[in-house]
Structure formats: structure tokens, C-alpha cells
VEXKOLLUM-160866 format. One record per residue (C-alpha): residue number from 1; residue in one letter; chain; x, y, z. Coordinates in pm, whole numbers, plus 50000, padded with zeros to 5 digits. Layout:
% VEXKOLLUM-160866
+-----+------+------+-------+-------+-------+
: pos : code : unit :    c1 :    c2 :    c3 :
+-----+------+------+-------+-------+-------+
: NUM :    A :    A :     X :     Y :     Z :
...
+-----+------+------+-------+-------+-------+
//
This chain:
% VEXKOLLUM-160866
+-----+------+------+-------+-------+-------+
: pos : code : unit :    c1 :    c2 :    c3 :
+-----+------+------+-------+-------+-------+
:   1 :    X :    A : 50000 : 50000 : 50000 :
:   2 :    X :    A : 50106 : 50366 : 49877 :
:   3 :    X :    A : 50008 : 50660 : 49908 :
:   4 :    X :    A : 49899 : 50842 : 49579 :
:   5 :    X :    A : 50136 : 51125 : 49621 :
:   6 :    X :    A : 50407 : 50832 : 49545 :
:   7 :    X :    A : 50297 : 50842 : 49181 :
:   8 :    X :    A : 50255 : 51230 : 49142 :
:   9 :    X :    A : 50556 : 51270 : 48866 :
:  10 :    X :    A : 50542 : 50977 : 48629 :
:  11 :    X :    A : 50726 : 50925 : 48323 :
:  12 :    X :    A : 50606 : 50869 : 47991 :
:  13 :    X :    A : 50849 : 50503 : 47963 :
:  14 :    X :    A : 50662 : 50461 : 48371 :
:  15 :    X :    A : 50817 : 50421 : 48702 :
:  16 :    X :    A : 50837 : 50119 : 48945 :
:  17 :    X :    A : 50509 : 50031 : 49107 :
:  18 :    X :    A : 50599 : 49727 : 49274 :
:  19 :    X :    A : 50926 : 49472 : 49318 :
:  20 :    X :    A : 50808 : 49145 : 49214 :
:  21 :    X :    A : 50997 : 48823 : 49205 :
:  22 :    X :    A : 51093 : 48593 : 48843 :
:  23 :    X :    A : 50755 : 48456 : 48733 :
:  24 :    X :    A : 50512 : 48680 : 48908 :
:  25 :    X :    A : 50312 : 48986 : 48770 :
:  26 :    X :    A : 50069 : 49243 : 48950 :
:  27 :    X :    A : 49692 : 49161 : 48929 :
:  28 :    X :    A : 49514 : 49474 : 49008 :
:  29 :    X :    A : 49577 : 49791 : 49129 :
:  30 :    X :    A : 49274 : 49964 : 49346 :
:  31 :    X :    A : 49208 : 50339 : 49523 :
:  32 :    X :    A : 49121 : 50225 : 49916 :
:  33 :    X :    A : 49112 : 50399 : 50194 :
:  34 :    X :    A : 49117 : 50293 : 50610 :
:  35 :    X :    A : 48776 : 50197 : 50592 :
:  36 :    X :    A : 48752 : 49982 : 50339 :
:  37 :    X :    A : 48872 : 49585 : 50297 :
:  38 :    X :    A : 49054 : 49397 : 50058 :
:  39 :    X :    A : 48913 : 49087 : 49884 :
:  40 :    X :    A : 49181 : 48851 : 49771 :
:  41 :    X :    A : 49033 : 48553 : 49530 :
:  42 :    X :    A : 49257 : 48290 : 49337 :
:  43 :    X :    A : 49189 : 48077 : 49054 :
:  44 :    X :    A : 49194 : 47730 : 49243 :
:  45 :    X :    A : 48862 : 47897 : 49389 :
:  46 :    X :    A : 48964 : 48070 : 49734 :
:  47 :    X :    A : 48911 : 48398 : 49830 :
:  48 :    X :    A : 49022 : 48607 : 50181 :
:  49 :    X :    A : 48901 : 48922 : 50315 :
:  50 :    X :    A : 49113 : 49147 : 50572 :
:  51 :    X :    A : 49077 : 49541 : 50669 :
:  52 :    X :    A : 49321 : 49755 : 50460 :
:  53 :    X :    A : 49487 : 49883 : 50797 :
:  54 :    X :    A : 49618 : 49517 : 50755 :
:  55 :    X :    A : 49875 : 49612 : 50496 :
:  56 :    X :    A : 50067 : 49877 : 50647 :
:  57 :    X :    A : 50188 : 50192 : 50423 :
:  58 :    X :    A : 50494 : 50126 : 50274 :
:  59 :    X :    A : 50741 : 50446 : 50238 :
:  60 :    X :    A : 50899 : 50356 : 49886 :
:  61 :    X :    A : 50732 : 50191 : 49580 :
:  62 :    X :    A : 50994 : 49920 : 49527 :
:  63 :    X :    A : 50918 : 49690 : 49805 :
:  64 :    X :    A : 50714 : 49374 : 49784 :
:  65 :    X :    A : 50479 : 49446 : 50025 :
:  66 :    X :    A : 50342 : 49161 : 50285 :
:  67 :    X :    A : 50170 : 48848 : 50235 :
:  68 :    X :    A : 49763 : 48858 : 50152 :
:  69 :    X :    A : 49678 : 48490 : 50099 :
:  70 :    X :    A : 49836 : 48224 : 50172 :
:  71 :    X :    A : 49809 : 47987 : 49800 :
:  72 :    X :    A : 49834 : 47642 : 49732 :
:  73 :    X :    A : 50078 : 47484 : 49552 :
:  74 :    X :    A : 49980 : 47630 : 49183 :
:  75 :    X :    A : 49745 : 47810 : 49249 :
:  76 :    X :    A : 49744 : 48200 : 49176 :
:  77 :    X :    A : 49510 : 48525 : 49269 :
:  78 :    X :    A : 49281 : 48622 : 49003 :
:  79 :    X :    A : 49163 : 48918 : 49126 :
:  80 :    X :    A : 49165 : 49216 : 49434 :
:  81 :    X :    A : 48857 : 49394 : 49464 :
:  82 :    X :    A : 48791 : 49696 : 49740 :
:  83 :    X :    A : 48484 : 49618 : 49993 :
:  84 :    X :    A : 48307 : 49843 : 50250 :
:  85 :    X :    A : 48413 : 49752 : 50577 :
:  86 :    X :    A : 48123 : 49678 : 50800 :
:  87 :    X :    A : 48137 : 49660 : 51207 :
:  88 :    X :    A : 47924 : 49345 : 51244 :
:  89 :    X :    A : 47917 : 49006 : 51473 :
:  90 :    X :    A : 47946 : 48678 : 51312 :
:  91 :    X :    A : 47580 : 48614 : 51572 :
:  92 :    X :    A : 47418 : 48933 : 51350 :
:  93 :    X :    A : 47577 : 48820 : 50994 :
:  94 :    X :    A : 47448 : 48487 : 51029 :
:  95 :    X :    A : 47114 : 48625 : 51161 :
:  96 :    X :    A : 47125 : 48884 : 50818 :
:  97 :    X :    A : 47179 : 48567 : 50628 :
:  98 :    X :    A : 46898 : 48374 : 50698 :
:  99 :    X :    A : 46632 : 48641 : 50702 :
: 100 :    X :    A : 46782 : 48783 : 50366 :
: 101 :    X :    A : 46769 : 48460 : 50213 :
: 102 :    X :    A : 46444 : 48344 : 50320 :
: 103 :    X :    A : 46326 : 48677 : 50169 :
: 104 :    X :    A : 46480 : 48674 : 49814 :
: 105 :    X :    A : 46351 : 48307 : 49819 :
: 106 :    X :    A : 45975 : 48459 : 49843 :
: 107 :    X :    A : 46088 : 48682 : 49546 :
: 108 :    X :    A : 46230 : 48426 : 49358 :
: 109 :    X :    A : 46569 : 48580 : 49309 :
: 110 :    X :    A : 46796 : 48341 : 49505 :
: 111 :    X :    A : 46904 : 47988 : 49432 :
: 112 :    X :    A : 46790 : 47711 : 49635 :
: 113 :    X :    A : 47133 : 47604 : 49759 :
: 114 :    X :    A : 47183 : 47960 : 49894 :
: 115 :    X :    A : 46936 : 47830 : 50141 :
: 116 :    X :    A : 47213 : 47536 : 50205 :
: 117 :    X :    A : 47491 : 47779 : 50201 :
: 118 :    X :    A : 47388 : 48031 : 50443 :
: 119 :    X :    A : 47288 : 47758 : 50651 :
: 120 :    X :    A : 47626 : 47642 : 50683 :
: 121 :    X :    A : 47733 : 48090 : 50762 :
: 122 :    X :    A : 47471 : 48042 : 51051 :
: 123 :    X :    A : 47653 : 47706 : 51130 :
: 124 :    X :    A : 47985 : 47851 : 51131 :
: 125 :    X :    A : 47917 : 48174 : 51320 :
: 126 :    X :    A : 47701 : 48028 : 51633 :
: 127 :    X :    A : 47900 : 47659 : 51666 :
: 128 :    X :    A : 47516 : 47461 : 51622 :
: 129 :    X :    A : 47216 : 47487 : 51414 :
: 130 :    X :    A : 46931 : 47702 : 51509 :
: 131 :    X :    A : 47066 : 47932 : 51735 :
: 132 :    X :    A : 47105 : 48258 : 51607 :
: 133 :    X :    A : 46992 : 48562 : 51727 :
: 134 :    X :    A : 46718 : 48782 : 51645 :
: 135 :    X :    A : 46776 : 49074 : 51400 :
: 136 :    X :    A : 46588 : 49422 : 51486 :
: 137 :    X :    A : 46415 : 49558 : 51186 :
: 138 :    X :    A : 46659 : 49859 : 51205 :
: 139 :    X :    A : 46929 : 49678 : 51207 :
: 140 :    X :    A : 46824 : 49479 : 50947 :
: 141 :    X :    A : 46760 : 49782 : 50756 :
: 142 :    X :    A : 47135 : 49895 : 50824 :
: 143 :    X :    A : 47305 : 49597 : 50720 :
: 144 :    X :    A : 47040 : 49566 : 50365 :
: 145 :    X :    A : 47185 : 49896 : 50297 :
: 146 :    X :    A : 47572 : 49806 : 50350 :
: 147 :    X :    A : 47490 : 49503 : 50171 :
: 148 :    X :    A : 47725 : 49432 : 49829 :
: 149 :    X :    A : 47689 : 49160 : 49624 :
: 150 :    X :    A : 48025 : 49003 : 49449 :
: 151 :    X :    A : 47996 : 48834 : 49143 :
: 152 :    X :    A : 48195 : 48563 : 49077 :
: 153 :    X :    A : 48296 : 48396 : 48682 :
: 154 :    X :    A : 48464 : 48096 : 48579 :
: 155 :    X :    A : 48633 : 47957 : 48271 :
: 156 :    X :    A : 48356 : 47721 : 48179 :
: 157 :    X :    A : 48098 : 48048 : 48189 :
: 158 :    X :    A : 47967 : 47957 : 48519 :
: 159 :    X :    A : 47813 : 48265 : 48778 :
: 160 :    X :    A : 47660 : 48368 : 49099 :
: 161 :    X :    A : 47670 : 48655 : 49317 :
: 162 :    X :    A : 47702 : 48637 : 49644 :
: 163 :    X :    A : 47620 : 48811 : 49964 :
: 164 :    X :    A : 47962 : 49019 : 50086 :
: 165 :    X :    A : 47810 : 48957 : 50439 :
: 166 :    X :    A : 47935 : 48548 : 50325 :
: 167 :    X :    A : 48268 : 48667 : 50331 :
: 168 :    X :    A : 48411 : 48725 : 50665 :
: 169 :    X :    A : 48667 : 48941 : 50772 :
: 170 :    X :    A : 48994 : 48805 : 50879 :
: 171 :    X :    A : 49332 : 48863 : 50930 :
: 172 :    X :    A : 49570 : 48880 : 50615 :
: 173 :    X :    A : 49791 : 48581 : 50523 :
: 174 :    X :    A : 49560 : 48317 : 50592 :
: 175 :    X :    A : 49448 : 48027 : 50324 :
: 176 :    X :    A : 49086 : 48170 : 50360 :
: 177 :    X :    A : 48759 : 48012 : 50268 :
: 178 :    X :    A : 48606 : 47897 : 49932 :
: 179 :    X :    A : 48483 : 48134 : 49704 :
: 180 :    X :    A : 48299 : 47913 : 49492 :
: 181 :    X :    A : 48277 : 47524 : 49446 :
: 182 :    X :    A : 48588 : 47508 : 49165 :
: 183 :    X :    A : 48528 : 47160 : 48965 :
: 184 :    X :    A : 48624 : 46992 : 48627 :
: 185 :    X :    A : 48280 : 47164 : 48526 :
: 186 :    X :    A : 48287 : 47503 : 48584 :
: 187 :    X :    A : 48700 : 47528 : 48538 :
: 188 :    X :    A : 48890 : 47775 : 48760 :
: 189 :    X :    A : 48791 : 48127 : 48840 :
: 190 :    X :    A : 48839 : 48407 : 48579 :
: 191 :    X :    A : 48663 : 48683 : 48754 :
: 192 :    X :    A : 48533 : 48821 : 49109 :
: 193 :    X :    A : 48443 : 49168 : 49201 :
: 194 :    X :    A : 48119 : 49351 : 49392 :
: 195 :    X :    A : 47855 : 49491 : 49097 :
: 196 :    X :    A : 47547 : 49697 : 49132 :
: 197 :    X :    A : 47176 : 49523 : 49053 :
: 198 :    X :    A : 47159 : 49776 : 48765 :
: 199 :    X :    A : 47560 : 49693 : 48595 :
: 200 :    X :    A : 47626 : 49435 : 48346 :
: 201 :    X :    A : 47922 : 49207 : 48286 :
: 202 :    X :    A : 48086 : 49098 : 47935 :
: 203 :    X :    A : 48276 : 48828 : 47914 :
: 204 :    X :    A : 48537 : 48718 : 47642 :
: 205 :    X :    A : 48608 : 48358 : 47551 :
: 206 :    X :    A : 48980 : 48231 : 47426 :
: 207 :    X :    A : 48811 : 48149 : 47095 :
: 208 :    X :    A : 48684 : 48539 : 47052 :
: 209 :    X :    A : 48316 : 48485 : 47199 :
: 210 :    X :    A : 48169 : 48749 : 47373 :
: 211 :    X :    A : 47858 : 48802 : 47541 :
: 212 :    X :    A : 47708 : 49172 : 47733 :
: 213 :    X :    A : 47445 : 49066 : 47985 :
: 214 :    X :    A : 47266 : 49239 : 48306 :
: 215 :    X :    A : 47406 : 49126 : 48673 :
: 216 :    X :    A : 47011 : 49122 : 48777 :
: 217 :    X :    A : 47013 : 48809 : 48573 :
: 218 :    X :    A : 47255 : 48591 : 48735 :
: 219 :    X :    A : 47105 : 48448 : 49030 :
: 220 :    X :    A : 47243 : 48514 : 49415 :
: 221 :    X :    A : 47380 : 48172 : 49521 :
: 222 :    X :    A : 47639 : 48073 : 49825 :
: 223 :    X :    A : 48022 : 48021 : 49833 :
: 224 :    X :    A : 48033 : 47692 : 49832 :
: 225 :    X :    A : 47743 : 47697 : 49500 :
: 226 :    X :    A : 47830 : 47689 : 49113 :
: 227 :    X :    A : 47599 : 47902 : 49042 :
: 228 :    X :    A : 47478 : 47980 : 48714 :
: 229 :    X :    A : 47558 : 47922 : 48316 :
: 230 :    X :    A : 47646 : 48293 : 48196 :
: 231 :    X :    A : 47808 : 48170 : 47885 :
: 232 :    X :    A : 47763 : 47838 : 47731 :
: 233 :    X :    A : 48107 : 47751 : 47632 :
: 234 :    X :    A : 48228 : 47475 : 47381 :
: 235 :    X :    A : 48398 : 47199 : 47524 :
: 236 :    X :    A : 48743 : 47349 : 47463 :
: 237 :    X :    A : 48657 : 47714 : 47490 :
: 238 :    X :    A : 48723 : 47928 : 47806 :
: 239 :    X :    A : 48647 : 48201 : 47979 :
: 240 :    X :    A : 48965 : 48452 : 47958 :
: 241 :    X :    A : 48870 : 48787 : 48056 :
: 242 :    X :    A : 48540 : 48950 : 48259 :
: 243 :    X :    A : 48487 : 49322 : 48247 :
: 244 :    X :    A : 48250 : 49539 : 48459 :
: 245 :    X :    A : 48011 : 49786 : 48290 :
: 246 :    X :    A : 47882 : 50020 : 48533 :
: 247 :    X :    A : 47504 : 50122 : 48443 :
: 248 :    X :    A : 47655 : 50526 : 48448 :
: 249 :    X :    A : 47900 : 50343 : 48128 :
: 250 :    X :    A : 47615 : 50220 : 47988 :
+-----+------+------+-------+-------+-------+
//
């Protein structure tokens, strides 16, 4: 982490932004500030999420900064997207979870193993079934409101997006927790960042297929789900590149 008055004079042939060691290259760059967190997510289907404060402010641009996630062997981070940070118990996430889900059930707009998947956040945060708390309608209201909802793509064209509340904040460095359930179907993540119900995605196949479509229809799912077919790829074809269109682009 830098400080923007690090890249005030730039050259036209550039200036270091990072030391990085034989073999690796940056992934994304991102404006943050002390309130926000980072989410870390890596092809092999694992994501982490720590405050920014984590990564202290480094006083030159040529250092390699501190560990995020912790990878497999192989496996490598797809993406780094910028979340609001939100002051909130694991008791009240769960407790958010459930009621949110039961409601976008009613409305049809959430997948039936999101049911399963926020079962297992109410699970995780409380230590046994059927014991979380109560959420006050205001509160309920306040955590709607700081609700995002990340959207995550892999290579074989399969989507969801998924509650940010399902992604708990921890410290950096860790392995973290699944992001979505990577298998020989859906292929390894291409793509995972928080979008707006009104955005759209396009996504670019290695064999020059594309295809524009609105977030709204890409169902809300867990992070342990598959979610969705986005693209309907060929048996050899892949998923290489996702791009977010804000609905201001549009």
C-alpha cells in the first residue's frame, strides 16, 4: 500500500510500482482507503478478506509488500477487489443471512442452495444449528443497505453473486475460505468483484466469443454453489477475461 502522492511525477516510459519476484506479475491495482477491505480471490477457487489497515503503508514503491493469501501449491490470485468495511458480529451476519435469504427466496431471486449455504454461515458463526439471534428491523435495515453483492465467473461460463456479508473478515495471510465450488465443470475462476443490481458484465472467451448481459440476471447463490451458466462455452473454449460495465457506462 502507497500513498497516491508516490505516483505524482510519472514518466512517459513509467516508474516502478511494485518489486516482484521471476515469474510473478501484478493483478490489480485499486484506490482504498482505512475503511475499506481487501478481497483477495485465486483461481483454484479461494478467496480472503482482511481490513486495509492490515497492509501497512509502505514508504517507497519498490518493496514487495506483505503476504495477503496464503496459495496452494499452483494456484494463483485472480483478482483484488475493494469492499466496505462493515462493524458486524458473526451472531448478526448469520442472523442477516437467513432472514435475507428466506426473503429473496419469496421473490424468487435466490438459488435454492443459497438456502444450504447460508445455513452452513449460521453454522459457522454460532457453533450449532438454530441458534442465532434475532435481527431488529433497524438493524436489518442497516446491514440491507451496506449490503454488496460480488459476482463471481469461471472459465467454463459459470456465475453467481454472492452476499459480501458470506465473506468474513479476517486477518491477512491466511488460506481463507472457498469462494465458489471450483470443479472439472465450471474450470477455475476468471473473475470476482462487487457489481450493482443495475451493471452488466461481458465476458470474452479464448476462441473470441463474447457476450454483454445484466448482473440482475445471474442468480444470488452461496460460496460453496456453482451458480449459474452465463456463457455456454464449447467443450474446449474458456472464459479469459470478465469486464465490469457500470450502468453510468452504459
Amino acid at each position: 500500500r502507497n500513498k497516491l502522492s508516490d505516483f505524482v511525477d510519472v514518466r512517459r516510459s513509467g516508474i516502478i510500482a511494485m518489486k516482484i519476484a521471476e515469474g510473478e506479475g501484478i493483478v490489480s491495482v485499486q484506490i482504498c482507503t482505512e475503511k475499506d477491505d481487501v478481497l483477495l480471490t485465486s483461481a483454484g477457487g479461494h478467496c480472503i478478506r482482511f481490513p486495509v489497515p492490515e497492509v501497512r503503508v509502505f514508504s517507497g514503491r519498490t518493496s514487495m509488500g506483505v503476504r495477503g493469501i496464503n496459495l496452494s501449491s499452483g494456484d494463483t490470485v485472480i483478482s483484488m477487489s475493494i469492499l466496505r468495511h462493515v462493524e458486524v458480529t458473526a451472531e448478526e451476519r448469520a442472523a442477516y443471512l437467513k432472514r435475507a435469504s428466506a426473503v429473496r427466496r419469496g421473490l424468487g431471486e435466490e438459488e435454492p442452495e443459497a438456502a444450504e449455504a447460508e445455513e452452513g454461515a449460521e453454522a459457522e458463526a454460532t457453533g450449532e444449528a438454530g441458534s442465532t439471534m434475532e435481527l431488529g428491523e433497524q438493524r436489518y435495515v442497516e446491514l440491507s443497505t451496506a449490503e454488496q453483492l460480488v459476482l463471481t465467473v469461471s472459465e467454463r461460463g459459470f456465475g453467481k453473486r454472492t452476499s459480501s456479508f458470506e465473506y468474513r473478515t479476517t486477518g491477512r495471510g491466511g488460506k481463507g475460505i472457498v469462494a465458489m465450488n471450483v470443479t472439472k465443470k465450471t474450470g477455475k475462476l476468471t473473475g470476482s468483484f462487487p457489481v450493482e443490481e443495475g451493471d452488466q458484465v461481458m465476458l470474452v472467451t479464448d476462441q473470441g466469443k463474447l457476450i454483454r448481459t445484466g448482473v440482475a440476471g445471474i442468480r444470488i447463490a452461496g460460496r460453496s454453489t456453482q451458480g449459474v451458466i452465463v456463457l455456454d462455452t464449447a467443450q474446449d473454449e474458456r472464459v479469459v477475461s470478465v469486464e465490469h460495465l457500470s450502468e453510468e457506462e452504459d
